[in-house]
C-alpha positions in Angstrom: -57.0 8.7 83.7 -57.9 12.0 86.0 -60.9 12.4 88.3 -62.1 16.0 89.1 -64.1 16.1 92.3 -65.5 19.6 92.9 -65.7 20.4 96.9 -67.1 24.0 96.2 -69.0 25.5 93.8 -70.0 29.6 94.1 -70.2 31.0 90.3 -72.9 33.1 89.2 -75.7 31.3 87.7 -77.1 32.2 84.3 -78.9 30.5 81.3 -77.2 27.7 80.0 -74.1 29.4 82.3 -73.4 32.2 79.2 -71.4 34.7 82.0 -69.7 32.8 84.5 -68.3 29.6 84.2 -66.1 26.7 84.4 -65.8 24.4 81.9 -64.0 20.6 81.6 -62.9 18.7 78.7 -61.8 14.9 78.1 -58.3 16.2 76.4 -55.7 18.5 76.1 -57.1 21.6 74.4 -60.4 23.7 74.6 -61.8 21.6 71.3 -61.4 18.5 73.1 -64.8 16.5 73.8 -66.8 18.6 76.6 -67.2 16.6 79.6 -69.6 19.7 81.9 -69.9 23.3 81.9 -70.8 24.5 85.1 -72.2 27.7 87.2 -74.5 28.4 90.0 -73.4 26.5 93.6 -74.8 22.9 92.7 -71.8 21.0 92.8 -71.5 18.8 90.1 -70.9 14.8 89.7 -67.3 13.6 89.7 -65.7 13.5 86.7 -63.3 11.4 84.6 -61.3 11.4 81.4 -60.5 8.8 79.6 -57.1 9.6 79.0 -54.2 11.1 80.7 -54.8 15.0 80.1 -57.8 16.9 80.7 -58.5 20.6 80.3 -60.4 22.9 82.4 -61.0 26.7 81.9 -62.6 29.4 83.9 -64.0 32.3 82.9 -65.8 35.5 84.5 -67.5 38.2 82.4 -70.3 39.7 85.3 -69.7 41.9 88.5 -71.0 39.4 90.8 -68.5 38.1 93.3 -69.0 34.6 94.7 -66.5 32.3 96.2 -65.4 31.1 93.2 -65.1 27.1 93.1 -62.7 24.8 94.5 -61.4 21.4 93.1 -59.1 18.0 93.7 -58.0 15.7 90.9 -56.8 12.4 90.8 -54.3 10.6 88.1 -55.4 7.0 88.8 -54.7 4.9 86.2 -56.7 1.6 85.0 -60.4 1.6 84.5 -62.5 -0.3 81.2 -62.6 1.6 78.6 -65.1 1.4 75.6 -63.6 2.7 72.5 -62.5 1.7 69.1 -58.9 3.7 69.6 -57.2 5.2 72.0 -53.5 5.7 74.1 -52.8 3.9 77.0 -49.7 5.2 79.8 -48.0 4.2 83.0 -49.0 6.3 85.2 -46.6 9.8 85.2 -45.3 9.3 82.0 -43.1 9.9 80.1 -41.7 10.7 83.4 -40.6 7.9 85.8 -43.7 5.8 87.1 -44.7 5.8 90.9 -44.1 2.9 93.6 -46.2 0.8 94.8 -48.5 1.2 91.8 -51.5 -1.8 90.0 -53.0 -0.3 87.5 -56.0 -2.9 85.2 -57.2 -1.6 82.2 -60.2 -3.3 80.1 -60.3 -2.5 76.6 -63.3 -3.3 74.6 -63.6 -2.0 71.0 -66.5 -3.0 68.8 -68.2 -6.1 68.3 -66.5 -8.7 65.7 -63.3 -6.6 65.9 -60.1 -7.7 67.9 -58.1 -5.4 69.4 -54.9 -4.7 68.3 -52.3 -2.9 70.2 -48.7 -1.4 70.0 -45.9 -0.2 71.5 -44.3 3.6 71.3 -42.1 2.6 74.2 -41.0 0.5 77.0 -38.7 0.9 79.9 -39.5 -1.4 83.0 -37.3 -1.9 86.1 -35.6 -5.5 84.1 -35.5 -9.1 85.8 -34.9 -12.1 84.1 -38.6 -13.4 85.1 -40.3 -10.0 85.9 -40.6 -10.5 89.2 -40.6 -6.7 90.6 -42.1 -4.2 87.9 -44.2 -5.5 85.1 -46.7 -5.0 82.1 -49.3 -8.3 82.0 -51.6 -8.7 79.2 -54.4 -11.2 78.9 -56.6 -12.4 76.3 -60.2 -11.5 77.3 -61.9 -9.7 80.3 -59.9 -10.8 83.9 -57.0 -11.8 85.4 -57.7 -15.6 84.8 -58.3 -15.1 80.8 -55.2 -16.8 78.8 -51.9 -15.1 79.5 -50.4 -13.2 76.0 -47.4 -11.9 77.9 -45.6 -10.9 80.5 -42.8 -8.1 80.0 -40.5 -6.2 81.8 -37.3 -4.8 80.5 -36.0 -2.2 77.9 -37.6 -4.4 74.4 -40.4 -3.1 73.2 -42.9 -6.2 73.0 -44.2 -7.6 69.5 -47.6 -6.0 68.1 -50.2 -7.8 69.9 -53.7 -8.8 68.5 -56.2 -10.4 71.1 -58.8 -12.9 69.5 -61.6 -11.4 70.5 -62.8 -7.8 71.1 -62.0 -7.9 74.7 -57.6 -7.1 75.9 -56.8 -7.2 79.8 -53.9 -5.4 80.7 -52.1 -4.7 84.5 -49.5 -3.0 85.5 -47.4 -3.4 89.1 -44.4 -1.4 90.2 -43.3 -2.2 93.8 -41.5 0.5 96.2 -37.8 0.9 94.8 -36.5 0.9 91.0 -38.7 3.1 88.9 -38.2 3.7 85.0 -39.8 6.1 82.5 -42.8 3.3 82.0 -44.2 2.5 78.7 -46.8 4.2 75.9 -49.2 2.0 73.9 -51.9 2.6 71.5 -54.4 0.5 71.3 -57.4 -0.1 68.3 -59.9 -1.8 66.7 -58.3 -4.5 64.2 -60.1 -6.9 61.7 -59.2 -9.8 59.6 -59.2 -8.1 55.8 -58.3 -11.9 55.1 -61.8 -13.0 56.0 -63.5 -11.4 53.6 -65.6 -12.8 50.7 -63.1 -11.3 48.6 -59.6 -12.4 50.3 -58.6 -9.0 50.5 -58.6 -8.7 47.0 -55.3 -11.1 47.2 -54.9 -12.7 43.9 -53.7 -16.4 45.6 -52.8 -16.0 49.8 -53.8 -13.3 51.9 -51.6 -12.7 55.2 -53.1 -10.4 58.0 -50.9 -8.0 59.8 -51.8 -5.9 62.9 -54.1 -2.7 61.1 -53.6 -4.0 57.5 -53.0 -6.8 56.0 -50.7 -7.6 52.4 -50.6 -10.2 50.2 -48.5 -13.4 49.2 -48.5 -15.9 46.6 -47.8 -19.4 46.3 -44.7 -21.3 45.4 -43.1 -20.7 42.0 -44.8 -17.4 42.0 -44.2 -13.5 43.5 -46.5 -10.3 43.4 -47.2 -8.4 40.1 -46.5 -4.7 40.7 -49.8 -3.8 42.2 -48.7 -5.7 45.3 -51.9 -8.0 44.8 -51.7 -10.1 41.8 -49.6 -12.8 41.3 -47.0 -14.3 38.3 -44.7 -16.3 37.8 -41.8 -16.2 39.8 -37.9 -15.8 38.3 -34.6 -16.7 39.7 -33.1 -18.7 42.4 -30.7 -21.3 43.5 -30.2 -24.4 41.2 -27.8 -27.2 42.2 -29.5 -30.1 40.1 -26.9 -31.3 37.7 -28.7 -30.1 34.2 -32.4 -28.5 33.8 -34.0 -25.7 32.0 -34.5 -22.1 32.6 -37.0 -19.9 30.8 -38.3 -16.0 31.2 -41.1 -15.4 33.4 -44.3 -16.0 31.9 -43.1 -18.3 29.0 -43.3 -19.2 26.9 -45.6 -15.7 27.1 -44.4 -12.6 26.9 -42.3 -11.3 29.6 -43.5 -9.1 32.1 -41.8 -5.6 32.0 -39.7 -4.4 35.7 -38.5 -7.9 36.4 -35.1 -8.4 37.1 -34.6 -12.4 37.8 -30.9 -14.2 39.1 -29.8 -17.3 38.7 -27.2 -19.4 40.4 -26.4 -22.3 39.3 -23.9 -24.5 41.4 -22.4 -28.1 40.2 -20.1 -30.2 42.3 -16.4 -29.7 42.7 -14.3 -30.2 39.8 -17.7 -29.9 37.5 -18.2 -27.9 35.1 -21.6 -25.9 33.7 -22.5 -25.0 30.1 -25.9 -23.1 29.1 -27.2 -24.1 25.4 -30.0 -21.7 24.8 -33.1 -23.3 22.7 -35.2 -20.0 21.8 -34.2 -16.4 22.2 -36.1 -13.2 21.6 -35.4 -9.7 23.3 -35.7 -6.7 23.0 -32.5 -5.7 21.4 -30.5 -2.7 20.2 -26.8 -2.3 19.6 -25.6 -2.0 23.5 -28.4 -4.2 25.1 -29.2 -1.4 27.0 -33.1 -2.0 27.5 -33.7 -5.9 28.3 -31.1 -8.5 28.5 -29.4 -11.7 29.5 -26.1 -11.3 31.4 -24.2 -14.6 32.4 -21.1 -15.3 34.4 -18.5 -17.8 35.8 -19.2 -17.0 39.1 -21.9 -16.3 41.7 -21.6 -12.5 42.2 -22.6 -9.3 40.0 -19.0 -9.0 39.7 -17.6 -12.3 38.4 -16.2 -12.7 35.2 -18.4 -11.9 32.4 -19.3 -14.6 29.3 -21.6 -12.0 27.7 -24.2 -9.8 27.8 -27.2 -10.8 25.0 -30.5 -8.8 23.4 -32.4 -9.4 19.8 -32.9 -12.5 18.8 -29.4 -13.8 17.8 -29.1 -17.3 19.8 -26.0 -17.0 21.2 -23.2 -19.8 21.7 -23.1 -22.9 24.1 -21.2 -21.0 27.2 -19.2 -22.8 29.7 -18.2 -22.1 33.1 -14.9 -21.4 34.2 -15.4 -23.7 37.4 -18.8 -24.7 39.4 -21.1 -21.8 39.2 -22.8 -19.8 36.7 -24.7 -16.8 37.6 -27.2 -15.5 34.7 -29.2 -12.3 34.9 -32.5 -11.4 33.1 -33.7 -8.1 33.3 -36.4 -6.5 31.7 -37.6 -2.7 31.2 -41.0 -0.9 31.9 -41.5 -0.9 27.8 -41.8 -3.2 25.2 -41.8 -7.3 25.9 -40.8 -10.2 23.7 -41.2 -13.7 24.2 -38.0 -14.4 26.2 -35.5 -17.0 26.3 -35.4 -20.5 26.7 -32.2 -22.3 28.0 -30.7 -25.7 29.4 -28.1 -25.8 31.5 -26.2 -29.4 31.7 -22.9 -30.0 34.3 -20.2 -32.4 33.5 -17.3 -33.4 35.0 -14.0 -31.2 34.3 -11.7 -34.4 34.6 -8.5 -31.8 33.8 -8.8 -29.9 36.8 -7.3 -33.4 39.0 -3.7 -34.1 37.8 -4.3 -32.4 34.7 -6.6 -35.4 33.0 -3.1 -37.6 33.6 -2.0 -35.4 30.4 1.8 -34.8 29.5 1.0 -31.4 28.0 -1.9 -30.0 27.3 -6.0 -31.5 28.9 -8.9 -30.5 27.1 -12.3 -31.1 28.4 -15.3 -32.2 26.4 -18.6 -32.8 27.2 -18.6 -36.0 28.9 -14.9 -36.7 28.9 -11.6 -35.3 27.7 -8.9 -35.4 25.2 -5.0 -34.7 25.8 -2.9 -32.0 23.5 0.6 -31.7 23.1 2.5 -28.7 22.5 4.0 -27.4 19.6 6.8 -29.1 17.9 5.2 -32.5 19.3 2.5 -35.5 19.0 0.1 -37.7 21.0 1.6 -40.7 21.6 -0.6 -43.6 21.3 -1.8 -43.9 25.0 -3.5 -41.0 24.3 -1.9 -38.9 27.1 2.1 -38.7 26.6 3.4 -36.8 24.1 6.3 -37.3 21.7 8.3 -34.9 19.8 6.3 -34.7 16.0 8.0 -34.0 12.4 8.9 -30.3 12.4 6.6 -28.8 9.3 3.7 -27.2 10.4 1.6 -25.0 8.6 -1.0 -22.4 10.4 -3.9 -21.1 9.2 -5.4 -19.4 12.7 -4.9 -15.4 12.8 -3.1 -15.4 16.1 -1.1 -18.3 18.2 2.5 -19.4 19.8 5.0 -20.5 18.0 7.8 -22.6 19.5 11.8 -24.1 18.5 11.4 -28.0 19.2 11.3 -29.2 22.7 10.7 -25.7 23.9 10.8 -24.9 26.8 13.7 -27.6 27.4 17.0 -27.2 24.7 16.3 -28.0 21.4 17.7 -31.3 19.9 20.4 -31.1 17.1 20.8 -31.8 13.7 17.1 -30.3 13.1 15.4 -28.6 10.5 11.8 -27.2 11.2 9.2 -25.1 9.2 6.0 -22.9 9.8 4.0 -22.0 6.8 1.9 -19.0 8.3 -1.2 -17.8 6.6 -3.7 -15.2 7.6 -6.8 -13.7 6.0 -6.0 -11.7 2.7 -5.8 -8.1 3.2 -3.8 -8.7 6.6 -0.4 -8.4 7.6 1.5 -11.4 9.4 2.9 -10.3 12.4 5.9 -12.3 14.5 6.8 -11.2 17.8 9.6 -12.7 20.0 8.6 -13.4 23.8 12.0 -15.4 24.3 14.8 -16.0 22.2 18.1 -17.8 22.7 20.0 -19.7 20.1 23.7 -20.6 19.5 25.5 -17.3 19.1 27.4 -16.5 15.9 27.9 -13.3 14.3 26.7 -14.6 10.9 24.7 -17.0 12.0 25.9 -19.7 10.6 25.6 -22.6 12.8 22.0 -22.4 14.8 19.8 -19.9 13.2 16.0 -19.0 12.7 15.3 -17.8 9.1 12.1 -15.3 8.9 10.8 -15.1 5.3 8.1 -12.5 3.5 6.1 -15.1 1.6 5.1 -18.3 1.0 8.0 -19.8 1.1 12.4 -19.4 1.4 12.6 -18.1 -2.1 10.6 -15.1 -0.5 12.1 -12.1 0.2 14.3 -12.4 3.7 13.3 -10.8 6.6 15.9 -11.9 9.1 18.6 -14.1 10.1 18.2 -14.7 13.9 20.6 -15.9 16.5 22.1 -15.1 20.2 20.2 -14.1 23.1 19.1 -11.0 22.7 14.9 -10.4 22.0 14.4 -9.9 18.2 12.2 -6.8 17.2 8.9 -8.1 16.0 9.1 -8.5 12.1 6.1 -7.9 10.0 5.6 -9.3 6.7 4.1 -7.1 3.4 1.3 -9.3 3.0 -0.4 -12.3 4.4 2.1 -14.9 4.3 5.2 -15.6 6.2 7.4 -18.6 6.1 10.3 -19.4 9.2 12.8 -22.3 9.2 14.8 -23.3 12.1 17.9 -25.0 11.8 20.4 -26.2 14.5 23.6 -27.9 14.2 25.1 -31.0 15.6 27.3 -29.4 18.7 26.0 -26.7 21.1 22.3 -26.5 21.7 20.3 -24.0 23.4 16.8 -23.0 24.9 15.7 -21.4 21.8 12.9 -19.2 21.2 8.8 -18.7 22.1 6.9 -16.2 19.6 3.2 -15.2 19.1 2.4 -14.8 15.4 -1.2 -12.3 15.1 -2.3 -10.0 12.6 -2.1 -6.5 11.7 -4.0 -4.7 9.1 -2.9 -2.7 6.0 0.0 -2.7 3.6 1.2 -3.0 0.5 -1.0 -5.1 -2.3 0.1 -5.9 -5.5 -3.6 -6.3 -8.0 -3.2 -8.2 -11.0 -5.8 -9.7 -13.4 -7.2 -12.1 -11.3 -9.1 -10.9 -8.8 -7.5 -10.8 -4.8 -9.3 -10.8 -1.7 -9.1 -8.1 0.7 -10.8 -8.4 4.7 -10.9 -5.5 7.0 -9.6 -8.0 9.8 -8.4 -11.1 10.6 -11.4 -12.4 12.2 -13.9 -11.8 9.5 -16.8 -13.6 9.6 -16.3 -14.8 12.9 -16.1 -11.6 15.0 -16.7 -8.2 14.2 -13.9 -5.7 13.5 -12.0 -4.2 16.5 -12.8 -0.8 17.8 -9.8 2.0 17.7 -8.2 0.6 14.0 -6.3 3.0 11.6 -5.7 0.5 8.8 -3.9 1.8 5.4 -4.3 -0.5 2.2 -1.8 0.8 -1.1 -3.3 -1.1 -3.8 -0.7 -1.0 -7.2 -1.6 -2.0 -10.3 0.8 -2.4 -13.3 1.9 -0.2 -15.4 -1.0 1.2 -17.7 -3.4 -0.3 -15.5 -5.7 0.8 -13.4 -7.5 -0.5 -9.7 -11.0 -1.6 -9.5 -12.6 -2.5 -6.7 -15.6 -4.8 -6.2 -17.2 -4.9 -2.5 -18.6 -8.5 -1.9 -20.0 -7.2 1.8 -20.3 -4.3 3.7 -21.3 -3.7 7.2 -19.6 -0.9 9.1 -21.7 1.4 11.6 -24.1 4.0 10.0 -24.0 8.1 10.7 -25.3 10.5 8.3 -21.7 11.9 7.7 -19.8 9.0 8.5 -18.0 10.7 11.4 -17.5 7.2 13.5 -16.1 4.0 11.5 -15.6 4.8 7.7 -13.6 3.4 5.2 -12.0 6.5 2.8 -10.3 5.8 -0.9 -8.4 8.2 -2.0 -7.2 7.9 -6.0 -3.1 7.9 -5.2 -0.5 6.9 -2.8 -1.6 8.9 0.3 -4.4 11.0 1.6 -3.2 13.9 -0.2 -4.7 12.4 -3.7 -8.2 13.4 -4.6 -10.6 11.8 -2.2 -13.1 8.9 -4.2 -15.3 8.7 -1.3 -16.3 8.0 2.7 -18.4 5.4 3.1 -19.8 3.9 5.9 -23.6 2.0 6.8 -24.1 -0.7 3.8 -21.0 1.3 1.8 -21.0 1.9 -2.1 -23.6 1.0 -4.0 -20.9 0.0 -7.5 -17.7 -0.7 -8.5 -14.9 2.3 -8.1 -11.9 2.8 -9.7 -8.7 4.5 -9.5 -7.4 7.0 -12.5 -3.9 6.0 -11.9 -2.1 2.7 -11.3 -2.3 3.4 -7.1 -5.3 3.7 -4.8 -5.4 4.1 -1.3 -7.6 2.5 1.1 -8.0 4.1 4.6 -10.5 2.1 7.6 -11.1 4.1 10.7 -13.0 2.8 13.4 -13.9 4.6 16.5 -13.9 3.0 20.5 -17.8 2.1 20.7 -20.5 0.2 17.7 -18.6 -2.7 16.0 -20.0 -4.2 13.1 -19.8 -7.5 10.5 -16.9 -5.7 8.4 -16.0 -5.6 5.1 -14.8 -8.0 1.8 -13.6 -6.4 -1.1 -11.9 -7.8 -4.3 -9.6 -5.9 -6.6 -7.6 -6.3 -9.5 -5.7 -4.3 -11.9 -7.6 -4.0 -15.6 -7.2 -1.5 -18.6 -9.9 1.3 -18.5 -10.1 3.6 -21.3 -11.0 6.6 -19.3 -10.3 8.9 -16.4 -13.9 8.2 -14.5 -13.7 7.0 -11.2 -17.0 4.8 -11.0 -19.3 3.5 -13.6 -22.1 5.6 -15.6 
């Protein structure tokens, strides 16, 4: 604050002092409040301003000459203010305050207000219990109302809010240190809480120094207007089994939400999620709302799936403890949502491997041993023993091992695989290890490959030695392999992976043959990037007609991405029958000559279902390629 005392006062006088004059304002600039203007020689009263600057201007327009007027100010700081805002100082600031300085301000704003007040900055002389400079505020009129604080030091105090509309506040500095001080502003502050209408807080209303914001109660959060509440989504779960649903349900979901879930199980437990009801919005990418879930508790751990539409998808189970799922929604359209249980159970294969030989499998609840290839469970249930050596395989891809792999296989043995994958596919055998009794016929220890059903098939190979095999691949969907070993030397012997591979050769005849675009039809869609080439031959004089039983493969106008092509000869340079892709020919189509090539392209993005075709070879009178 600044008092002006004026000791002389010799200006010419004039009405309401329009020539002559000086004039004082409560600021820092000449539109600040007027606190006088003056002229004449009556000296005026003394004035103060309420803040830390005020402005005075003088100004002369006539040809009388007077003495002029002489002045001395003041900064004293302290006094009661009356006023609903305002900036309070340390005296000199924001230069370094004076010694030996007590400066008491009272603050009173309006009635059925409190005053709230905050700090720009603070930097008093420290000491761990303020003993030499210090800011004391108190919670009412004088020094013996209730003590808010007393501060010293380079931290800026917390916002402070007295209970009333009354805030003492006094500052001391004694005669060495001296720091830059401290700024404040201080103002009026209500409760918005107490209001008949809570704010306009849907559930709780919290008040904050000059506003206020809202909150809701457990099991909910704020809606996007920041005042209404619903329900909340997401969190920590560590109860062995529950349920977890969208927001809302079993309403709609609300759109912007984006809601985690951990869920956490014991050591050596494992978690599985069985959704009851699902229904998003879907399209082919899940791209707008989804349900992500992972082994793992971070955004990066490995990832089950990602799930939109309203397929329900498969029980999924955790690698190890913890499951993180992910529900996020988009600012568009809203379905019902998803309703899932999670259960945990007890992984007993991850301590000593269940007490398992071989192989431990868990279940729900339990667990079940499994022995290797080329053996059985004995009848404990957890050793295994080595098993009679003719297997026969139906799965599209596995490991296929000599007997007692990976110790030396036993002698005088004879062992068989009948492999058999989905018609239209190729069986493919690949060696990952190989080492058999040397001999450069291979007549003593040997492993016979076969292109069929069985060893009156077509030969493949006679294997033997150490070195690594090249894979072999078989003309159509079957392959047959016998192992034999002698009754002298014995070896490691040999570890291959049998899987598929599309295309070849296909003989049709009268009775109609299956034909899948892959292995895993029906259970998987097709793979992306596939370049798959079917020759279908029919006898001589016949011709090829094929019948498609189902036919999913991704839709474009021109069927630029996944297709498949038929072409009316041995290879693409024959007369094209079609490209077809989306839901694929409507009829029949059949060759002119006794060959017909089938070509399925698929590109690296949209899988679908696939496709199941039957052919066979029958006589056709004429040289049309589909029915009339």
């Amino acid at each position: 604050q600044i008092v002006l005392n004026f000791t002389t006062m010799d200006l010419y006088k004039s009405s309401l002092c329009w020539y002559d004059y000086i004039e004082v304002r409560d600021g820092y600039w000449r539109k600040s409040p007027l606190l006088g203007r003056f002229c004449g020689d009556k000296l005026p009263e003394v004035l103060a301003s309420s803040d830390s600057r005020m402005w005075i201007e003088f100004r002369s327009s006539s040809n009388w000459v007077g003495k002029g007027f002489a002045a001395i100010y003041e900064a004293i700081c302290g006094g009661e203010i009356h006023k609903n805002e305002g900036q309070i100082q340390s005296p000199n600031y924001p230069d370094d305050y004076r010694p030996m300085k007590e400066c008491v301000w009272k603050i009173t704003v309006s009635e059925n207000y409190n005053v709230g007040l905050t700090f720009q900055a603070f930097e008093i002389e420290r000491h761990d219990n303020c003993a030499y400079d210090y800011l004391e505020i108190r919670d009412g009129t004088n020094e013996n109302s209730p003590l808010i604080g007393h501060f010293c030091g380079y931290d800026k105090p917390e916002d402070i809010r007295s209970t009333s509309n009354t805030l003492w506040m006094k500052f001391v500095s004694d005669g060495t240190v001296n720091k830059a001080g401290f700024a404040a502003n201080f103002f009026k502050e209500e409760d918005e809480c107490a209001k008949p209408d809570n704010g306009g807080c849907e559930q709780r209303c919290v008040n904050t120094l000059g506003s206020y914001q809202c909150a809701c109660d457990p099991g909910y959060e704020l809606g996007p207007d920041k005042k209404s509440c619903e329900a909340a989504c997401g969190g920590l779960l560590t109860k062995l089994n529950g349920t977890i649903t969208t927001p809302g349900w079993p309403k709609e979901y609300p759109p912007n939400k984006n809601c985690v879930w951990q869920v956490v199980a014991p050591t050596q437990y494992r978690i599985s999620m069985k959704f009851e009801f699902f229904e998003l919005e879907g399209n082919e990418v899940c791209k707008y709302d989804y349900v992500e879930i992972r082994s793992g508790l971070s955004s990066d751990s490995k990832l089950h799936g990602k799930f939109c539409g309203t397929e329900v998808p498969e029980v999924i189970t955790s690698q190890y403890n913890n499951m993180r799922l992910e529900f996020r929604s988009d600012n568009t359209v809203s379905k019902k949502g998803f309703k899932a249980h999670f259960f945990s159970d007890k992984d007993e294969c991850s301590k000593d491997n269940g007490g398992c030989q071989h192989e431990c499998i868990n279940t729900v609840g339990s667990y079940v041993c499994q022995c290797r290839n080329g053996f059985v469970l004995h009848e404990n249930k957890h050793d295994c023993k080595e098993a009679e050596c003719e297997q026969k395989i139906h799965s599209p891809n596995g490991i296929i091992t000599s007997p007692n792999w990976p110790d030396k296989y036993p002698s005088r043995k004879e062992c068989t695989w009948e492999i058999s994958a989905t018609p239209g596919q190729r069986v493919k055998l690949t060696f990952n290890e190989f080492e058999i009794e040397q001999h450069q016929e291979c007549a003593y220890d040997h492993l016979e490959v076969f292109d069929g059903e069985s060893e009156k098939s077509p030969i493949l190979g006679r294997l033997c030695g150490n070195k690594i095999p090249d894979p072999l691949i078989a003309s159509g969907n079957k392959m047959f392999l016998r192992f034999i070993s002698d009754a002298s030397v014995q070896r490691k012997g040999f570890q291959a992976t049998h899987s598929t591979e599309c295309g070849g050769r296909l003989k049709a005849e009268t009775k109609p043959k299956d034909l899948y675009s892959h292995a895993q039809f029906g259970d998987n869609n097709y793979p992306v990037q596939a370049d798959c080439d079917w020759l279908l031959v029919a006898e001589r004089g016949y011709r090829v007609e094929l019948m498609f039983q189902t036919f999913e493969v991704e839709e474009e106008a021109d069927c630029g991405y996944d297709y498949v092509e038929l072409f009316d000869g041995h290879d693409k340079t024959a007369v094209r029958l079609g490209r077809f892709c989306g839901s694929g020919p409507p009829e029949e189509i059949y060759s002119a000559g006794e060959t017909l090539l089938l070509h399925f392209h698929t590109d690296d993005t949209i899988n679908k279902k696939g496709f199941h075709i039957r052919y066979r070879s029958i006589k056709y009178p004429d040289s049309v390629h589909t029915k009339k």
